[in-house]
C-alpha positions as a LaTeX table, in Angstrom:
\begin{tabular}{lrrr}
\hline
Residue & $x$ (\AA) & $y$ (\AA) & $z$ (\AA) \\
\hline
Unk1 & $-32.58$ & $-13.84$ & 141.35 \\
Unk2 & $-32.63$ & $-16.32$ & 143.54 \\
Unk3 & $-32.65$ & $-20.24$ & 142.34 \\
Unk4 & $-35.12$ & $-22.54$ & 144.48 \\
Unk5 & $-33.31$ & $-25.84$ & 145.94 \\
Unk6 & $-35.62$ & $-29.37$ & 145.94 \\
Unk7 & $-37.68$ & $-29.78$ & 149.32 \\
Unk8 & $-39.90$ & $-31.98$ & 150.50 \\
Unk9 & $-42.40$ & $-32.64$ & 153.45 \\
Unk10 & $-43.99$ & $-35.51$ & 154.91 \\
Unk11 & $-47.04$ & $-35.88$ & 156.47 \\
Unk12 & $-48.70$ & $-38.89$ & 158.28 \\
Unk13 & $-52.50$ & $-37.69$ & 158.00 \\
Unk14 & $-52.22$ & $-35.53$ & 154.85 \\
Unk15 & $-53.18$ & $-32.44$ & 156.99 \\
Unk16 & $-50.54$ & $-31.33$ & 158.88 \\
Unk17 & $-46.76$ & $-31.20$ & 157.20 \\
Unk18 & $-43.80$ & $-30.64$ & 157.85 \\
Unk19 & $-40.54$ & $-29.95$ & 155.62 \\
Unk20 & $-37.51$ & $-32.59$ & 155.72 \\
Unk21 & $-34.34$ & $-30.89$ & 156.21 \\
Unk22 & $-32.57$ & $-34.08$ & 155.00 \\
Unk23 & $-31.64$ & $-33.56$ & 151.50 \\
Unk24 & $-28.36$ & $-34.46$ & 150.80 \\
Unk25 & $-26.07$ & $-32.74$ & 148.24 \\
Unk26 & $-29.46$ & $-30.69$ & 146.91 \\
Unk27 & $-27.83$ & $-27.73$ & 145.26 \\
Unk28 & $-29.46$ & $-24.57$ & 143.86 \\
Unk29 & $-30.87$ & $-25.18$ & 140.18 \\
Unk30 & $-31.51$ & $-29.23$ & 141.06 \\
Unk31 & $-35.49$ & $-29.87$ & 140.66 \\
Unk32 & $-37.30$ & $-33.16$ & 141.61 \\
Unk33 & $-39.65$ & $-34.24$ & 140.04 \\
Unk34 & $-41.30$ & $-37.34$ & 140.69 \\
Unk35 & $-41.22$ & $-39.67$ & 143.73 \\
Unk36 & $-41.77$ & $-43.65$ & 143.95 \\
Unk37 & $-42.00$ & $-45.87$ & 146.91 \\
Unk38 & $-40.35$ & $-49.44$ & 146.36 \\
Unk39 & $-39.38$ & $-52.37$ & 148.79 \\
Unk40 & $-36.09$ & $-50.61$ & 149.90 \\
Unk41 & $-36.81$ & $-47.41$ & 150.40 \\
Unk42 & $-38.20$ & $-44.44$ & 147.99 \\
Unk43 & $-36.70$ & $-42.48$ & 145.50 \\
Unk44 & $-36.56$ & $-38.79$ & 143.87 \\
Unk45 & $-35.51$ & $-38.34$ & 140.22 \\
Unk46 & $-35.61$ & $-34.80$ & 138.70 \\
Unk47 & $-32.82$ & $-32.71$ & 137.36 \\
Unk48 & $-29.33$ & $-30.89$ & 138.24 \\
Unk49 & $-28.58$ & $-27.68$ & 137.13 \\
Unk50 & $-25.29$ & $-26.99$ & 138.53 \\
Unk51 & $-23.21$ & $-28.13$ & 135.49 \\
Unk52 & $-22.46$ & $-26.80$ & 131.91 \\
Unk53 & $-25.62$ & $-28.64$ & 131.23 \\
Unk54 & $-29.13$ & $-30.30$ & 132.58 \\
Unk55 & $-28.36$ & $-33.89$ & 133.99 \\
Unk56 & $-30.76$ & $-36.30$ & 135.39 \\
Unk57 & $-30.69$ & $-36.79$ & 139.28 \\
Unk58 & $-31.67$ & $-38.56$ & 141.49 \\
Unk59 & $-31.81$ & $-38.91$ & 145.33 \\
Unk60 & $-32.38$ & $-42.30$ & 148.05 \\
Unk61 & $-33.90$ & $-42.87$ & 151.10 \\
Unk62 & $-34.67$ & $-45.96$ & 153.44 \\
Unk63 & $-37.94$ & $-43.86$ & 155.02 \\
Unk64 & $-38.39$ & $-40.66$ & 153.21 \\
Unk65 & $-36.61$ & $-38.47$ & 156.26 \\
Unk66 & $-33.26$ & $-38.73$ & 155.13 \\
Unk67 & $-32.23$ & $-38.50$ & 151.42 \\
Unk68 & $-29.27$ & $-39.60$ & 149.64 \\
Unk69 & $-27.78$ & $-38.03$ & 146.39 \\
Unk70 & $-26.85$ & $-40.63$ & 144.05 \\
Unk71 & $-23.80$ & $-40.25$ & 141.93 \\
Unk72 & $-24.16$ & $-42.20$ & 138.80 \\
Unk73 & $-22.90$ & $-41.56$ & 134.94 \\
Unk74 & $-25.86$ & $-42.87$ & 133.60 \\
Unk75 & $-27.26$ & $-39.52$ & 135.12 \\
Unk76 & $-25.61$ & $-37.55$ & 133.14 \\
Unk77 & $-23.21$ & $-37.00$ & 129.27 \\
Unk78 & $-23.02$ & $-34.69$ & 126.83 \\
Unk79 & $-26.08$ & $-32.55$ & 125.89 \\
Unk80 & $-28.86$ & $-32.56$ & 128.61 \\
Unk81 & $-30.54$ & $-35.32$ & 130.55 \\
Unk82 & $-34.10$ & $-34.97$ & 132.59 \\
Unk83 & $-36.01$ & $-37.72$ & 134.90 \\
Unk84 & $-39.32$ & $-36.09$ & 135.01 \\
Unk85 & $-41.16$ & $-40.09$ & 136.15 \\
Unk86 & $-40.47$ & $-42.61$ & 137.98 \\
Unk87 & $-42.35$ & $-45.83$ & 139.41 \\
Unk88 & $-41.74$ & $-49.20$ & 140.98 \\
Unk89 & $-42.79$ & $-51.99$ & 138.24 \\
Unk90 & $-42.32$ & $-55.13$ & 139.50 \\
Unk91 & $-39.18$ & $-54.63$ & 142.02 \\
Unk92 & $-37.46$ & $-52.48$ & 139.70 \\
Unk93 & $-37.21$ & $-48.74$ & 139.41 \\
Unk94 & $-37.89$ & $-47.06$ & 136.07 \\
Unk95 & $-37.14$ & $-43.53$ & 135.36 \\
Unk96 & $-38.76$ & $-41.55$ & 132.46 \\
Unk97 & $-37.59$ & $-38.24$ & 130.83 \\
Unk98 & $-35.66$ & $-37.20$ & 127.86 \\
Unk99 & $-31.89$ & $-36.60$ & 126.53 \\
Unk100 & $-31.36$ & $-33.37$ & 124.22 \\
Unk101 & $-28.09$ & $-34.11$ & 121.93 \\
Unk102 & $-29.77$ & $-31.92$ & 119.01 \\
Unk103 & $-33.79$ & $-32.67$ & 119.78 \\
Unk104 & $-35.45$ & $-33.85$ & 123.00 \\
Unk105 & $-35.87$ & $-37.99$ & 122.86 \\
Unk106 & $-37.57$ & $-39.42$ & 124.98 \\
Unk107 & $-35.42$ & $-42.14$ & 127.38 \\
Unk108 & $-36.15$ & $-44.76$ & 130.03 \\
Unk109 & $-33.39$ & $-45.30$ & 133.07 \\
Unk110 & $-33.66$ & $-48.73$ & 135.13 \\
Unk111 & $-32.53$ & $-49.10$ & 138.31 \\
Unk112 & $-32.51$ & $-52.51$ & 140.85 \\
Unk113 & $-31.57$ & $-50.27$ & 144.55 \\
Unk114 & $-31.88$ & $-46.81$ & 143.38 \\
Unk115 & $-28.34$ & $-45.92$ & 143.12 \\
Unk116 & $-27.07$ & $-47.60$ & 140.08 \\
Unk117 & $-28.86$ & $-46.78$ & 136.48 \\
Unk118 & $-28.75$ & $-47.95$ & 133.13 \\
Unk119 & $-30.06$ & $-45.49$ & 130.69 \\
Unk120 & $-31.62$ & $-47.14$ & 127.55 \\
Unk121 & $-32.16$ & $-44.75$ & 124.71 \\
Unk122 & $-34.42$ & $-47.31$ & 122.20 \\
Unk123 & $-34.10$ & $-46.78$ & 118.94 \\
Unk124 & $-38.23$ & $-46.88$ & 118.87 \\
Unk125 & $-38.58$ & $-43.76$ & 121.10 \\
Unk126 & $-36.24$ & $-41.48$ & 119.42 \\
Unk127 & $-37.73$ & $-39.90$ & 116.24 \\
Unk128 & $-37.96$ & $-36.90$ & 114.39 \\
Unk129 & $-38.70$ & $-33.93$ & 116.49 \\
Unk130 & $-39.42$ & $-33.78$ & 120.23 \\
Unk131 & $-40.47$ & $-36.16$ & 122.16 \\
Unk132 & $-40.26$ & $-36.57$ & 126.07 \\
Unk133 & $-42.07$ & $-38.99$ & 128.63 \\
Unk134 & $-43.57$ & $-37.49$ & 131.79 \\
Unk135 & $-44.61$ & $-40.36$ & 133.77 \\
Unk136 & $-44.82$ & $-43.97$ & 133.79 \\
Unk137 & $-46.98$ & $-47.18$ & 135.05 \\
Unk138 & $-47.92$ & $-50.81$ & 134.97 \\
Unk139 & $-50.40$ & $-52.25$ & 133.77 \\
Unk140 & $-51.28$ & $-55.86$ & 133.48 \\
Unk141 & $-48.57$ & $-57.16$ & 130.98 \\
Unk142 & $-47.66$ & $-53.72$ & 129.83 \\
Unk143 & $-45.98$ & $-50.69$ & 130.87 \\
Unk144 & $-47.34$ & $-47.18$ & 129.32 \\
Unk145 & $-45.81$ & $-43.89$ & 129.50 \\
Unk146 & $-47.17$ & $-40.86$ & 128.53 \\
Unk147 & $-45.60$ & $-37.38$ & 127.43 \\
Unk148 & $-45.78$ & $-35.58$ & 124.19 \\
Unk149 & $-44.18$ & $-35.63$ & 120.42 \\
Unk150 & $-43.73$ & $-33.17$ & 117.67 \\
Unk151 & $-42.25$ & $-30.24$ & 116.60 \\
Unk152 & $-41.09$ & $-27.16$ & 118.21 \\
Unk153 & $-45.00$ & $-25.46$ & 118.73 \\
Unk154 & $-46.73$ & $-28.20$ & 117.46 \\
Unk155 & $-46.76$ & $-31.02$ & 120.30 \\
Unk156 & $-49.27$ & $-34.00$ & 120.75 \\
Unk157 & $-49.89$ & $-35.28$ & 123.57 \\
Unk158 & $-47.80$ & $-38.81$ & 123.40 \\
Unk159 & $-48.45$ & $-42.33$ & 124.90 \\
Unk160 & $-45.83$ & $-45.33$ & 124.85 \\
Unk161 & $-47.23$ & $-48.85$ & 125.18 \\
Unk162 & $-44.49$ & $-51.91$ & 125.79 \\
Unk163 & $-45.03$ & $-55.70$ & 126.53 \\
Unk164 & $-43.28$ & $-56.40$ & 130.02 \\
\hline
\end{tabular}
């Protein structure tokens, strides 16, 4: 059984594409999952499976052709981290996913260039049960996630409103 690596094509009329060959440091198990376009570049967040455990990843790139694997402790600890979202609010990145120590809680990642995170676990998103964000956006003075909550076979869906 063969594990798929992350790929990615481009396209510059949305008809014809073509896969990048320029992922660096992609190994087998590693899933991306979201993509945002910011000021310096774009970025991929997702997952590595190539540990003892899930950690977030992430990858960089000035024009989308050739990517850059960012290495980062924030990515990563004890138990398992996922970056399932990620958008450009306001000249910074933000990262969505979760962290499973016992249960899944949901947990936001901020990054200024791409390559240097700071994972904030709130106290307000972790509670009882499951939770996990799936993507994230701006709005006006707030930013609002959405995902789901719960317990194991009985999730709602989940949305996350904060002031800027």
């Amino acid at each position: 059984n063969r594990v798929p690596s992350p790929s990615a094509w481009t396209s510059s009329d949305g008809v014809s594409w073509q896969q990048i060959d320029g992922f660096e440091s992609v190994d087998e198990g590693s899933g991306i999952a979201a993509v945002a376009v910011w000021d310096e570049g774009r970025v991929a967040v997702g997952h590595d499976l190539s540990g003892d455990d899930w950690d977030a990843a992430g990858w960089v790139s000035p024009d989308g052709d050739a990517w850059h694997r960012v290495e980062d402790t924030a990515l990563g600890g004890p138990g398992d981290q996922v970056m399932s979202g990620v958008a450009e609010i306001d000249g910074e990145i933000v990262a969505v996913g979760y962290e499973r120590l016992t249960d899944r809680d949901a947990i936001i990642w901020r990054s200024s260039d791409g390559l240097t995170w700071t994972r904030s676990l709130e106290g307000t998103l972790a509670a009882t049960g499951i939770q996990e964000m799936f993507s994230i956006a701006a709005r006006d003075d707030h930013l609002v996630a959405v995902g789901y909550s719960g317990e194991v076979g009985e999730w709602d869906a989940a949305v996350w409103r904060r002031n800027r």
